[in-house]
C-alpha positions, 0 to 999 in steps of 0.5 A: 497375654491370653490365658486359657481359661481352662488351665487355669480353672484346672490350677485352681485349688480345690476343684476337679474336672467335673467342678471346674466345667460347672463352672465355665458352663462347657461339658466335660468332653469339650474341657477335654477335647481343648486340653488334648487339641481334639476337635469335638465330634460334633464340630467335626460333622460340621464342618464336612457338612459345612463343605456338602452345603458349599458344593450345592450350593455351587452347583445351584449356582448360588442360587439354593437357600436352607429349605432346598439345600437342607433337601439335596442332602437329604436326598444324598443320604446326608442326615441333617435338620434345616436349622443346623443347614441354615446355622452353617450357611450363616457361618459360611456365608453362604446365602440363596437369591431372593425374588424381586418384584416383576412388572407387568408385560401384557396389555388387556384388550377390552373387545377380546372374545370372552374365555372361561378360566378353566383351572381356577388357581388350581396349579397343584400337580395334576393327578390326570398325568402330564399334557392336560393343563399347560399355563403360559406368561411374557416377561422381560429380560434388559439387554444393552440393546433393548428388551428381550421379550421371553414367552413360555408354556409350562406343564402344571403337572410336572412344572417343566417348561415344554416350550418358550420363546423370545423376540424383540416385539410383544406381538401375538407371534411371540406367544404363538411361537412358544405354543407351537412349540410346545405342541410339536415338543409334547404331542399331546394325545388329548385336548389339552388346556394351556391357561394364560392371564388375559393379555391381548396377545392371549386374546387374540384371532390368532392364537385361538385359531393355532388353538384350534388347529392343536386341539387346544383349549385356551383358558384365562383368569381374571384381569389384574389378578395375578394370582390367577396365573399363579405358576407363570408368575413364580416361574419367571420370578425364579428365572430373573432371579436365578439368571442374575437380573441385576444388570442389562446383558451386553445383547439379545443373542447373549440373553437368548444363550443365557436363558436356554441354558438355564431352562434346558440344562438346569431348569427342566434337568436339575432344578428341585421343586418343594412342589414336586415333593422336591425333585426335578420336573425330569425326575417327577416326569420319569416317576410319573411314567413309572 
């Protein structure tokens, strides 16, 4: 049978209260709060805090870890540090999705005409303003019926995808899409730089004379080099992840559905951002305009 080590240090002859939490190293409130079945304060907090993590965590999607967890409470006026987040996570169960390697989707063309790399892997918030430095990337998503090929352009500024697009091909038409969609979304009012690695399809006659006719000017970074197009990279790395890439969707048309979900009303809306001082490319667009 179990004995309760607190009656029984208290039936010991010779010690009181104050003796007997010395020795079964508890403080006198916890020694209390056992005998009268009062859960402690503290134990209390956690576990309502324990339920605000539960509820951003969903509303992630399962996706959010401490860092940005511990930041949406901030944000709801819920005072925390990090570590006691990440405390009550473990206990909870409650983990974020972490990123997986992405492999290479373009193709160098050594004849391509020789472009300067105009933002030299500044991809800090741009303090121009939005609409002066866009970077764009093609991944891959698996689908049962093959690969479905997602070509974005992203504001460096505000971290917002302004325009994307997807097809069962990688040619120069895929990227063009997204960019002329991104033009007709933004409306830029100056030359803007969109900044790309140097995949053929970035290289390409075609995309440099839709380039021209918005008053673009296309910038690459160095071939094999990753880091040049840093924010690209990232973004679709977080895109696999959070989208689930764990298995091929059962079609083209679902992963499309799946992916303008996640970038129009999460992504772009809702997702928060370290980057942005974490708040959400909408939230940092507005305050900007502010």
């Amino acid at each position: 049978m179990n004995v309760d080590p607190f009656i029984e240090a208290e039936k010991t002859a010779g010690h009181n209260v104050k003796r007997t939490c010395e020795l079964l190293k508890v403080s006198r409130t916890a020694y209390y709060a056992r005998r009268t079945g009062t859960p402690a304060p503290r134990a209390v907090r956690d576990a309502e805090l324990t339920e605000q993590i539960t509820a951003v965590h969903q509303r992630s999607r399962g996706t959010y870890g401490a860092p940005r967890i511990h930041a949406a409470l901030q944000r709801e006026g819920a005072g925390c540090g990090r570590r006691r987040v990440a405390r009550l996570m473990r206990q909870a169960g409650l983990t974020g999705r972490h990123r997986r390697q992405r492999h290479r989707t373009t193709i160098p063309d050594p004849h391509a005409v020789t472009r300067p790399d105009l933002v030299l892997r500044d991809f800090r918030p741009d303090p121009a303003g939005l609409d002066t430095r866009w970077c764009g990337d093609i991944t891959y998503i698996a689908t049962q019926e093959g690969w479905l090929y997602l070509a974005t352009v992203i504001d460096i500024a505000s971290r917002r995808v302004v325009g994307w697009a997807t097809a069962d091909h990688l040619r120069t038409e895929l990227v063009a899409d997204a960019l002329r969609t991104a033009c007709h979304t933004r409306r830029p009012h100056s030359p803007v730089i969109f900044h790309s690695d140097r995949g053929c399809q970035y290289t390409s006659r075609e995309l440099a004379t839709l380039a021209t006719e918005f008053n673009v000017r296309l910038s690459v970074g160095r071939t094999g080099q990753c880091w040049d197009n840093a924010l690209a990279e990232s973004f679709f790395s977080t895109l696999k992840n959070e989208l689930g890439d764990n298995r091929p969707w059962p079609s083209r048309a679902a992963a499309h559905t799946a992916i303008f979900e996640w970038i129009e009303s999460w992504y772009n809306l809702h997702r928060l951002h370290s980057s942005l001082g974490y708040r959400s490319p909408a939230e940092y667009e507005t305050a900007l305009a502010a």
